[in-house]
C-alpha positions, 0 to 999 in steps of 0.5 A, spaced: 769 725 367 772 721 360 779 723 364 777 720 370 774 714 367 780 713 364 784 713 371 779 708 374 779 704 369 787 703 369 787 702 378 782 696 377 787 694 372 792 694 375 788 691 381 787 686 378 793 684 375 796 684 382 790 679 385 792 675 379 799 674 381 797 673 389 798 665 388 803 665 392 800 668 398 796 663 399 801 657 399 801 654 392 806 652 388 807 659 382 809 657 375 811 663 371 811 662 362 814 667 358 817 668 351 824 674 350 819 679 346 814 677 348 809 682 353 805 676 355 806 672 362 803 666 363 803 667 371 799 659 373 795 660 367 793 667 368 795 673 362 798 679 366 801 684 361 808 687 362 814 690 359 817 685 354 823 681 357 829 681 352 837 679 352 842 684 353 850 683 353 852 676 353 845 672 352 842 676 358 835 675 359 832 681 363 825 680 366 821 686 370 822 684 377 815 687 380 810 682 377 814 676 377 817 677 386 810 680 387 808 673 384 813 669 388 809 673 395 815 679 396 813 686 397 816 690 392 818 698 394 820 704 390 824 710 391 824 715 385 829 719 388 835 714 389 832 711 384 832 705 388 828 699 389 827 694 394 823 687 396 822 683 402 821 676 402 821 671 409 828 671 411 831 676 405 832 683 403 834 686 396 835 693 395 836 695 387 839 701 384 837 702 377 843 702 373 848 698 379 850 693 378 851 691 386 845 688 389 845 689 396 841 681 399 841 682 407 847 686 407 851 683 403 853 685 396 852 680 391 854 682 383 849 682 378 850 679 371 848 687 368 846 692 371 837 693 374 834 697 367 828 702 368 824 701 361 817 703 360 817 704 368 819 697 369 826 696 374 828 689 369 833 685 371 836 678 371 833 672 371 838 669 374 838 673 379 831 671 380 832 664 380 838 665 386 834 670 390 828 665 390 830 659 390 826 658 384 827 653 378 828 656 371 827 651 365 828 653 357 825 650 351 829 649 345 824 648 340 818 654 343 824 658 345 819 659 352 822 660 359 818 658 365 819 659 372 817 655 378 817 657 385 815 651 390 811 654 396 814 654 402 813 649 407 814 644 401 821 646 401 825 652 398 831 653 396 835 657 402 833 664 399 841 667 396 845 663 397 845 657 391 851 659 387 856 661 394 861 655 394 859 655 402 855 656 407 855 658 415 853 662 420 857 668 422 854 668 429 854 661 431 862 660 427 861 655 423 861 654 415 861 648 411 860 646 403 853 649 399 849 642 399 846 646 392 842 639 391 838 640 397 833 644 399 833 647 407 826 644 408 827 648 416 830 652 421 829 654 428 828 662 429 834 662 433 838 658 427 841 653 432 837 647 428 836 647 421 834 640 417 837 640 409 833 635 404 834 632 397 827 627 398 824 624 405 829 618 404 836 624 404 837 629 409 841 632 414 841 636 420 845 642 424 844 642 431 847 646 437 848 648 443 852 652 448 857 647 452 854 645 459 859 645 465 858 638 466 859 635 459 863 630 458 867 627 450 869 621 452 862 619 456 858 622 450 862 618 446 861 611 450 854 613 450 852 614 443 856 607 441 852 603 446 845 607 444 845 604 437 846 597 439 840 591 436 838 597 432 843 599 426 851 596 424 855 600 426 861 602 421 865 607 425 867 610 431 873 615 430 874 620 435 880 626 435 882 629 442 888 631 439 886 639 439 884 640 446 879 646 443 877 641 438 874 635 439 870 630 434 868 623 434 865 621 428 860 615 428 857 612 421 851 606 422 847 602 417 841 597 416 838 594 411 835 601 407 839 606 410 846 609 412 847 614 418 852 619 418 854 623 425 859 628 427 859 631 435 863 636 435 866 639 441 869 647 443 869 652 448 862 654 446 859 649 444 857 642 442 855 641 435 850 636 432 850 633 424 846 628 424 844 625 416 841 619 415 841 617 407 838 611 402 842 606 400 838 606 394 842 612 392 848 612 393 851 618 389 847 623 393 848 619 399 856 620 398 855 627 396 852 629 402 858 624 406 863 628 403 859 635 404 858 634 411 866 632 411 867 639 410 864 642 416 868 646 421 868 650 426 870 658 424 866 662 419 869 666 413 866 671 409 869 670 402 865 666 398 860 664 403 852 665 404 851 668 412 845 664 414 845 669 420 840 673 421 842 677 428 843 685 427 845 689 433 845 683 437 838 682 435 833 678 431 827 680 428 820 676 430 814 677 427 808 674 427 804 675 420 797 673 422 797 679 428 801 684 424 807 684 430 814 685 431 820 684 436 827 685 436 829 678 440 836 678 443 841 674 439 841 668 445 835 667 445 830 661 443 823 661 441 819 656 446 812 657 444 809 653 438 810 656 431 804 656 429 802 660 435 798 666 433 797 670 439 802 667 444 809 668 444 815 665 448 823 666 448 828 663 453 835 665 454 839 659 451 845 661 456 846 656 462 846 661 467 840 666 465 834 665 467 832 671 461 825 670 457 821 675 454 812 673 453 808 676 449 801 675 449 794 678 445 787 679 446 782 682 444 778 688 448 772 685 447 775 680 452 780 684 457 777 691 456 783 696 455 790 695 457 790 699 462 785 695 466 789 689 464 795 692 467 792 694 472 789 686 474 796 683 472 799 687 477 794 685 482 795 679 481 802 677 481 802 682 487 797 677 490 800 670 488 808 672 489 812 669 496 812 676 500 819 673 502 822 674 495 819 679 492 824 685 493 822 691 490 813 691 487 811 697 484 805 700 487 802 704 481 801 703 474 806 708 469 804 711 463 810 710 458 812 712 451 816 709 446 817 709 439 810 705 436 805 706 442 804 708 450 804 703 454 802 702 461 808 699 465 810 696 472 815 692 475 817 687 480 823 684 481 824 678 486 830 673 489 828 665 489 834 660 490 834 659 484 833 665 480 834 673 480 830 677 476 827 684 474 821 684 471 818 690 466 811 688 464 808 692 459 801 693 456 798 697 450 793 697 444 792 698 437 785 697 434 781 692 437 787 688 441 791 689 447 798 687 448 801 684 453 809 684 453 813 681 459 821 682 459 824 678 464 831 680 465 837 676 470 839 680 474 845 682 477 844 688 470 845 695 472 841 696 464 836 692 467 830 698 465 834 700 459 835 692 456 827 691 457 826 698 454 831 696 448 825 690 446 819 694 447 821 699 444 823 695 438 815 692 437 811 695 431 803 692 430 799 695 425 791 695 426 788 688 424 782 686 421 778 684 428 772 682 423 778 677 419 783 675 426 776 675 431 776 674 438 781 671 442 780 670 449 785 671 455 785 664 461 781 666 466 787 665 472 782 665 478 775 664 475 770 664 480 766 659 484 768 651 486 768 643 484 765 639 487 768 633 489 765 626 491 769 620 489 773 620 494 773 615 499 767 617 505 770 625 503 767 630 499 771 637 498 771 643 494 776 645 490 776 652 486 775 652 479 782 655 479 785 648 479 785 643 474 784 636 475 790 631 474 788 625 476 782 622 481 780 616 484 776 612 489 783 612 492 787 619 491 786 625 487 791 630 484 789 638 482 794 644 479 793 651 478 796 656 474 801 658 479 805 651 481 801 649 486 799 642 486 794 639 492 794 631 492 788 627 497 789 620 499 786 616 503 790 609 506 785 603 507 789 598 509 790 598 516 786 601 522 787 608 524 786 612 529 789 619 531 795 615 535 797 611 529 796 617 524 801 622 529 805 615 529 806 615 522 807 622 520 812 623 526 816 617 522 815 621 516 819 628 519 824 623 522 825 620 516 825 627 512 830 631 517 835 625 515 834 627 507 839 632 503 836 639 501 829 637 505 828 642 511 823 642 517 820 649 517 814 647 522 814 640 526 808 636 526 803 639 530 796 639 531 792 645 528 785 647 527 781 649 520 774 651 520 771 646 525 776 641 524 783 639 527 788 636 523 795 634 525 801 639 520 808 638 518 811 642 513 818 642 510 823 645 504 825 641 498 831 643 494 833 639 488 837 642 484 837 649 485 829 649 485 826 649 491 819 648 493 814 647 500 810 641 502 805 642 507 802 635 509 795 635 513 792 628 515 786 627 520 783 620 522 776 618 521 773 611 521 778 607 522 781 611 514 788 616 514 786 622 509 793 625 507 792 632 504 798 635 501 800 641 498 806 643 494 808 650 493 813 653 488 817 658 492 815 664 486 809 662 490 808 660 496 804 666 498 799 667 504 794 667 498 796 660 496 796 657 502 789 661 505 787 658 498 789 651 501 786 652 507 779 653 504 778 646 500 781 643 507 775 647 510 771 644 505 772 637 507 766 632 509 767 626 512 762 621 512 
């Protein structure tokens, strides 16, 4: 009994030793304060005792890695066999041996000023090394002989993770490299690593921007339009170009005002354009020419030698996770995050290629919303079954599949469908962990004869582990077709009901305009100005189909004609839109009624001009009353 109190005294110990370094996972700011001999950390003013930091070699001072990384929010991992330790932190991952010199930090080998030592079951290792791979500022105090480590919570600006003491950085996946701007902090950057900002203060910074060539880019038009965007707005100073290398063209642009000096590169490649876009103090000037010359030397190729990767791309893929519901996904290295970032149960990636149409979607609920994923899968393929163009859908599986992967067995259909404009396979995936269901649509540019396989690779590649539903709650899917009407009566003599499905815009005495889930948009409006009657009305809308058959990309699928809805007759025409590439359907209905027009218009997207969409219209127009 002795033994064991012994024991459970020693966990909540160290319990609550751990929960006394936990600052940093709450987003504030951690400070460390230590003393070499001492075993003593000060970690924001709270005690935790550890092994005694102490100096070895040449004046190298050896901290234990756990309490202090842990602090800092790392996960931190050991393997007794190899003797090996790892730490994982946002955007980093270190492996340690005892003993070797050579750490390894997101793949790359980065040499110790002394080798990781195991004493007293602590893995110590540099301090320096810690301040490198943290972004955390190290200060010493002569007279007390204390160090003290501060961590900035992130958000508020940390150093870019590693890379501090290389003499450059770049991205091996986007090619480029330039200078470490070592006094600046990289304050963001995009999931896909094709934006990112770097600060000294909020009056200094710069960015990287890029972006695949599009086919109609122009140098020299770009070039004319950025000199002439800045006028009555800043002094320009320069405006250089160099085309002397076709592969490679630059122009150079420098502006100023009364406060600020702005520094702007554009650089053009094969691949891609690039952005560099500064904007610095005149109050400053040695940063602000440090940042000049620093952005001077960015160039558009990567070399590994003495440089830190900021790419994160493995495989071809980045790994996404989503924190609060404890999920991940390899990503395609193409792709962008569209979705917010502060999204947390809804995630959207587009391909960045100018000829793909590829995105991945990625949605959660919780099964007191949606039930089971079964019978989520089951509504979604009834559903897009239901809302799809029958004339573009190529291939629809019937039934739903159940599939095993690595993580999880989903419940799985496909579809693939044929517009003007794209060409897609679509795998739609469903399965559960806890109380949540998950929801993951790839949608893959076809022509690909992996398509199944491409898809597979991403689902395959998700992990969620059980979440709290007592912490996360309850998240609720939209309700695509909810039941039921709304009735509307602010229109000019005429009421109408429209389904609950479509979400008003804009309405009036006048005209009104609603949206539904799926593209369609519906406009009402009603002309006062003149006396009309059926013939004047016929007249006009014929004039409308004369002028539409003369318009480029505009097709008449139905001519003008009178139909029947319910009990009362209108006169119709139909035709096609294509601008560009996408095409669209317009149906126009209009009747006569107390010397008043009514036009009725329903604009379909081709994914889903579908004989659902347009019963669905044919209904709100049975529901018009006039007066």
């Amino acid at each position: 009994m002795k033994k064991r109190m012994i024991v459970m005294v020693l966990v909540f110990s160290l319990l609550a030793s751990l929960c006394g370094v936990s600052a940093f996972a709450e987003g504030k700011d951690v400070e460390i304060k230590f003393s070499v001999g001492d075993d003593t950390l000060l970690i924001n003013g709270e005690s935790v005792t550890v092994a005694k930091p102490y100096v070895v070699g040449d004046g190298v001072t050896l901290v234990p890695v756990r309490v202090i990384t842990e602090a800092f929010g790392a996960t931190v991992g050991w393997d007794g066999e190899t003797q090996t330790v790892t730490l994982t932190y946002p955007d980093v991952n270190i492996i340690l041996q005892i003993n070797n010199p050579v750490a390894e930090v997101n793949k790359r080998a980065e040499t110790l000023l002394s080798a990781p030592e195991l004493t007293n079951g602590y893995t110590m290792v540099p301090l320096r090394f810690i301040s490198e791979n943290f972004g955390a500022v190290v200060s010493y105090d002569n007279e007390t002989r204390a160090i003290t480590v501060t961590k900035t919570a992130d958000g508020e600006g940390s150093m870019v993770v590693g890379m501090n003491e290389s003499k450059y950085i770049g991205d091996s996946y986007y090619g480029w490299r330039m200078e470490n701007p070592k006094d600046m902090q990289m304050t963001w950057r995009s999931f896909d690593g094709s934006e990112m900002e770097f600060s000294y203060d909020d009056s200094n910074w710069f960015s990287i921007m890029l972006q695949e060539k599009p086919e109609d880019y122009d140098f020299e038009e770009s070039f004319s339009e950025w000199k002439s965007s800045f006028q009555g707005y800043y002094t320009l100073v320069k405006a250089d170009k160099d085309t002397a290398d076709a592969g490679k063209k630059v122009m150079h642009l420098q502006l100023k005002d009364k406060t600020d000096f702005m520094d702007m590169y554009e650089i053009e490649t094969e691949e891609y354009i690039y952005l560099l876009d500064g904007t610095f103090s005149n109050d400053n000037k040695e940063v602000k020419e440090e940042a000049l010359r620093i952005l001077s030397t960015f160039e558009t190729k990567f070399e590994s030698t003495d440089t830190y990767d900021l790419s994160d791309v493995e495989d071809g893929m980045r790994k996404f996770e989503a924190e609060t519901m404890k999920v991940t996904l390899s990503v395609p290295a193409e792709f962008y995050m569209i979705s917010s970032e502060d999204a947390e149960h809804s995630f959207m990636f587009l391909s960045n290629k100018t000829d793909s149409d590829a995105s991945i979607h990625m949605e959660i609920y919780s099964k007191d919303n949606v039930k089971s994923a079964k019978e989520q899968a089951a509504f979604d393929q009834a559903w897009n079954k239901q809302t799809l163009n029958e004339e573009v859908v190529v291939a629809f599986d019937d039934e739903i599949k159940e599939q095993t992967y690595d993580n999880f067995v989903a419940s799985v259909y496909t579809y693939e469908y044929k517009t003007s404009d794209e060409n897609l396979f679509v795998k739609d995936a469903f399965f559960e962990k806890g109380e949540y269901v998950y929801n993951i649509a790839i949608y893959v540019q076809l022509p690909n004869e992996e398509k199944e396989a491409y898809a597979d690779r991403i689902i395959n590649s998700i992990t969620a582990e059980e979440v709290d539903f007592n912490e996360v709650g309850s998240i609720l899917r939209n309700n695509m077709a909810p039941e039921g009407v709304t009735k509307v009566e602010d229109l000019n003599k005429c009421t109408l009901e429209m389904p609950k499905s479509f979400m008003e815009i804009m309405a009036s005495k006048t005209s009104l305009a609603y949206t539904d889930v799926t593209g369609i948009a519906f406009v009402a409006t009603v002309l006062t100005e003149e006396e009309y009657n059926y013939t004047k009305v016929r007249n006009e809308l014929k004039e409308v189909e004369t002028t539409q058959k003369k318009m480029d990309g505009v097709t008449i699928t139905k001519t003008l004609e009178d139909v029947s809805v319910g009990k009362k007759k209108f006169l119709k025409l139909c035709f096609k839109s294509v601008e560009d590439e996408a095409t669209s359907y317009t149906e126009v209905y209009a009747i006569a009624h107390s010397g008043m027009a009514y036009l009725f218009m329903a604009i379909y997207p081709e994914l889903t001009y579908s004989e659902y969409a347009r019963e669905t219209v044919r209904t709100i127009l049975n529901s018009v009353e006039l007066k």
